[in-house]
C-alpha positions in Angstrom: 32.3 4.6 13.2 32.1 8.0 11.6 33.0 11.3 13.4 30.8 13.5 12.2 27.0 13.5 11.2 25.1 15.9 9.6 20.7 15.7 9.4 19.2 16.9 6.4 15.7 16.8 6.6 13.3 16.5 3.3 9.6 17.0 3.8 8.8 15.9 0.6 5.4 14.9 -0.3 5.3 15.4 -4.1 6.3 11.8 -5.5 3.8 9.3 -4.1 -0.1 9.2 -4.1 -0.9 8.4 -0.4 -0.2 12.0 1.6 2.1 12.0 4.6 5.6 10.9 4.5 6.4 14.9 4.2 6.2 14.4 8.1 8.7 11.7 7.8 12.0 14.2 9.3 9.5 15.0 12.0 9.1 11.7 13.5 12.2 10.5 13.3 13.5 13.6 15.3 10.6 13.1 17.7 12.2 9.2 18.4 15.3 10.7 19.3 17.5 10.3 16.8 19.9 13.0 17.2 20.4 12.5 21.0 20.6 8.6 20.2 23.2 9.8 17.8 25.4 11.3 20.0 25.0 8.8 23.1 27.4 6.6 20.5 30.1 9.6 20.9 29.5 10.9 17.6 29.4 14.5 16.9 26.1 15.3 15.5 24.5 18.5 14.5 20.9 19.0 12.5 20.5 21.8 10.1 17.1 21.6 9.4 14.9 20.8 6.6 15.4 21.5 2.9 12.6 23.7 1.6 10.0 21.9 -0.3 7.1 23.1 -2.0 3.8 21.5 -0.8 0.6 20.0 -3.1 -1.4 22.4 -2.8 0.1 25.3 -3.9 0.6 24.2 -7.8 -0.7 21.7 -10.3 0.5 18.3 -11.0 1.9 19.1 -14.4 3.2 16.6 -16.3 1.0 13.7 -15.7 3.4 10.6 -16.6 6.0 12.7 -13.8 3.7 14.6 -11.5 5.4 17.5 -9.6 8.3 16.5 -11.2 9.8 20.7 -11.5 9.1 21.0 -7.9 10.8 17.4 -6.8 14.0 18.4 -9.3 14.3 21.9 -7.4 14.6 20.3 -4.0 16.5 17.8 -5.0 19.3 20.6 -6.7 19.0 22.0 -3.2 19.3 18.8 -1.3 22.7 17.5 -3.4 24.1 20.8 -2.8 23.9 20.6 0.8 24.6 16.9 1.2 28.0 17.8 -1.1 29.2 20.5 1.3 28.4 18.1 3.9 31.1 15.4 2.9 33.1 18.2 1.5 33.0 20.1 5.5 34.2 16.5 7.0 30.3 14.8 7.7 28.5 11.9 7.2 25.3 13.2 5.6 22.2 11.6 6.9 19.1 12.7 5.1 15.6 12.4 6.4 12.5 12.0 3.8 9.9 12.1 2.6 9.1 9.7 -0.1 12.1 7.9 -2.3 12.6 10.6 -5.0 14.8 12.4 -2.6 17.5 10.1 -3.5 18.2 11.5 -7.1 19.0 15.2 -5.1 21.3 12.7 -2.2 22.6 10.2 -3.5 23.7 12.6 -7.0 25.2 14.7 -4.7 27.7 12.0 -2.8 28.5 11.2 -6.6 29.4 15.1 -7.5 31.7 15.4 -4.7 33.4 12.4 -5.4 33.3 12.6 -9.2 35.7 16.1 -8.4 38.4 13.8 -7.3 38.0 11.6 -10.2 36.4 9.0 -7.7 33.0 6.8 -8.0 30.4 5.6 -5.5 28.7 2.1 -5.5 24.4 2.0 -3.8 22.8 0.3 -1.4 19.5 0.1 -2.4 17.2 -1.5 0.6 14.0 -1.3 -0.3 10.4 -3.7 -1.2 10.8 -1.9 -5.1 13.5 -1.4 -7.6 12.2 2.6 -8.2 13.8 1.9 -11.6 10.2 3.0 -13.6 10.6 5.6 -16.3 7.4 8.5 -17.3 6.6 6.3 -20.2 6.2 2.8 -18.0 5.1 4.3 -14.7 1.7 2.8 -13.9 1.2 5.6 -12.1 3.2 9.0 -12.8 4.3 9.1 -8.9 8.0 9.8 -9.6 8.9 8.1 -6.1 9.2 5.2 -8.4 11.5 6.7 -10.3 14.6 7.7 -8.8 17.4 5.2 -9.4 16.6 5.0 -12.8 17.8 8.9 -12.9 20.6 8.0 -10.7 21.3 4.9 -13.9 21.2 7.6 -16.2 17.5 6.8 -17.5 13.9 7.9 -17.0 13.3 11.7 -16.0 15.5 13.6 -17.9 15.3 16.2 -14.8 16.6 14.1 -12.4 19.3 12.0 -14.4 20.4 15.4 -15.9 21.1 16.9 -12.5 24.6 18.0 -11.7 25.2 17.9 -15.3 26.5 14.0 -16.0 25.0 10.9 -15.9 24.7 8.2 -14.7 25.4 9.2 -11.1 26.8 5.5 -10.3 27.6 2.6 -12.8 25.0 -0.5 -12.9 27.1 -3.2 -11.5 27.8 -1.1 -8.3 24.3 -0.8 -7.2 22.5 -3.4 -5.7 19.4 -3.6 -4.5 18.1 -6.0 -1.1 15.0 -7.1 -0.3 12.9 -6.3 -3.4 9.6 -8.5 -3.1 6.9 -5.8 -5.8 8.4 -5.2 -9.0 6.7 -3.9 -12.7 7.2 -5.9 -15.5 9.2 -3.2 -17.2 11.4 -3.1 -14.2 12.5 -6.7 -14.5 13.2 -6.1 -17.9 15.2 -3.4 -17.0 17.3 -4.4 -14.2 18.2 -8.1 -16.1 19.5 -5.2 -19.3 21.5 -3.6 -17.0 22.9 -6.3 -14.9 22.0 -4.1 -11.8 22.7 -6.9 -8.8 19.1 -7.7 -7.2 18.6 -9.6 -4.0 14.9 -10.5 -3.7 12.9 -12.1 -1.0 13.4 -15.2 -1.8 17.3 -14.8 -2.1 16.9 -13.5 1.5 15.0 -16.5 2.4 17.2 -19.2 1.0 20.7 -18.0 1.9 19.8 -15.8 4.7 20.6 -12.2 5.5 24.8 -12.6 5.9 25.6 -14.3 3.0 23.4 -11.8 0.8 24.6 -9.0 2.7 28.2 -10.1 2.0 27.4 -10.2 -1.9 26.0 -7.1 -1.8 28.4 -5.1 -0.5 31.4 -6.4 -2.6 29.5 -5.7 -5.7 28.3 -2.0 -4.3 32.5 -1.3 -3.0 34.0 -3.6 -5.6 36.4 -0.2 -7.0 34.6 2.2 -5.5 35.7 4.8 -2.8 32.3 4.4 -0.9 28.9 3.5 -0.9 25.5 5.6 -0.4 22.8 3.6 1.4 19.4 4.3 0.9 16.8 2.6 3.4 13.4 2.8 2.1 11.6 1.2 5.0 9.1 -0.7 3.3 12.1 -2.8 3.2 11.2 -4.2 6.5 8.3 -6.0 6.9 4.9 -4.1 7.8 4.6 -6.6 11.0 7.4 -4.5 12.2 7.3 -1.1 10.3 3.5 -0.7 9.5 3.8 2.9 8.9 5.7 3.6 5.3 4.3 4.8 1.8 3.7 1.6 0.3 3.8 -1.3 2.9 4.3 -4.6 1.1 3.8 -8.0 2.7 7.1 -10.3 3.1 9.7 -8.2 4.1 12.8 -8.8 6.3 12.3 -9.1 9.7 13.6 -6.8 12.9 16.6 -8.9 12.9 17.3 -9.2 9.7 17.4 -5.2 9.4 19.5 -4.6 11.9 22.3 -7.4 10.7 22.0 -5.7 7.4 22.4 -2.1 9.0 25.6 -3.7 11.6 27.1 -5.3 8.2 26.9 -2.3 6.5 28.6 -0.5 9.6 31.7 -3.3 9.8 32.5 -2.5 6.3 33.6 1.3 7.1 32.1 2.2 3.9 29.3 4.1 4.1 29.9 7.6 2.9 26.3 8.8 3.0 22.7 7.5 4.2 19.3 8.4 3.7 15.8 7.0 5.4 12.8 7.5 3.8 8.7 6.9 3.4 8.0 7.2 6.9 4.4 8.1 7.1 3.3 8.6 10.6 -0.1 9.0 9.2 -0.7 5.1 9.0 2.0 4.0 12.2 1.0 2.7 15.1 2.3 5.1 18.1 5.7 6.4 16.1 6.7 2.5 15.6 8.2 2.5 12.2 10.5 6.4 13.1 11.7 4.5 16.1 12.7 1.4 14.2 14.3 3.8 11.9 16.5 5.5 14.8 17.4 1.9 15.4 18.3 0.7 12.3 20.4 4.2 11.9 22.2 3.5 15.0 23.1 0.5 14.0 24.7 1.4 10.2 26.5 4.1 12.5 28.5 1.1 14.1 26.0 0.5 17.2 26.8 -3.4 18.4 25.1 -5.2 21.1 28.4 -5.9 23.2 
């Protein structure tokens, strides 16, 4: 169990069409998390949100990567403050917004180990690979594009951040419980051998065995692995309020044993939640799963 936690919220509301996962931080604050937090004997402090820049003050720009100046600039700010975290002794737990938070967090857990001559390996739990590019994006949200930067592809603004690329090699990330993929995407993942666990994976060998796979491909000689819980990973039965809900997902229980798996490995360096949209839940359902599921990855057991 980790020490030392550090929140980093990310209001952003720049990468996806449907408006409100900027209020994403909010609500998982309001559920509790940093109390919940610290009722596990963790130290825990929150420092607030990074500053993002909202719709309405600018233009879209480019339209195959809309906002995409304003989503690089908090994302510089956001890797920068998640670095000092790990550097200062804490777990960095970011709070989004939509997915294209996780070029700023999850390239900054690479920078600081990248220093020391170290690499990462990703956890990537979510219904989509965000592996689209400006030129195959169907629709120019760049919240589908974020671990292709982190790969070293798509947006050259966010795969050049931090001055190297890619952030982590392809056969230490791995993505779980992808179910809603473009065609360019599959193409894409089976070129770079990136490990995928879909659906039906889940279905046929169940949530341990894939969870085991997964995490000896995301550690196999790394010094750590980033996690990045989308929660449109879990099924909208359970988490009805996130940016793009997608019939199918894993179930209550099935998130949690990823989460506690995760947690028995000890090696989790960083972890981010994101595309909470409070907007669409149903009484703060899908933030308080998310408190839960965090919990959990922090080394929470039943007994």
């Amino acid at each position: 169990m980790p020490q030392k936690v550090r929140i980093i919220g990310v209001p952003m509301d720049l990468g996806a069409s449907r408006r409100g996962v900027d209020m994403g931080p909010s609500a998982l604050r309001v559920a509790g998390l940093q109390a919940r937090i610290k009722q596990l004997g963790i130290q825990v402090e929150d420092i607030g949100n990074i500053s993002v820049k909202q719709p309405e003050e600018m233009p879209i720009g480019e339209k195959r990567a809309k906002y995409v100046e304003e989503i690089t600039d908090a994302c510089k700010d956001l890797g920068t403050a998640v670095e000092k975290a790990i550097e200062e002794g804490w777990l960095p737990l970011v709070l989004g917004g939509d997915h294209s938070i996780a070029a700023g967090s999850v390239g900054g857990v690479a920078a600081h180990f990248k220093k020391g001559k170290k690499q990462i390996g990703c956890i990537w739990l979510d219904a989509h690979s965000d592996m689209n590019s400006p030129e195959t994006s169907p629709s120019g949200n760049v919240h589908g594009m974020p671990l292709a930067g982190i790969l070293g592809y798509g947006v050259p603004e966010l795969y050049d951040l931090f001055g190297y690329k890619p952030k982590i090699e392809p056969q230490n990330v791995v993505l779980v419980g992808v179910r809603d993929l473009d065609s360019h995407e599959k193409k894409f993942i089976k070129k770079l051998g990136v490990k995928t666990f879909t659906m039906r994976e889940i279905d046929e060998r169940g949530m341990r065995e894939v969870m085991a796979d997964a995490l000896k491909f995301a550690m196999d000689d790394t010094d750590g692995i980033a996690v990045s819980l989308d929660m449109d990973f879990v099924d909208p039965s359970d988490a009805p309020g996130v940016g793009t809900p997608v019939r199918g997902g894993v179930t209550y229980r099935e998130a949690h044993l990823a989460m506690e798996m995760i947690a028995d490995s000890e090696a989790m360096v960083s972890m981010e939640v994101v595309e909470i949209n409070p907007v669409i839940d149903e009484h703060n359902r899908t933030a308080l799963l998310g408190v839960e599921l965090v919990l959990s990855a922090l080394g929470k057991k039943i007994l």
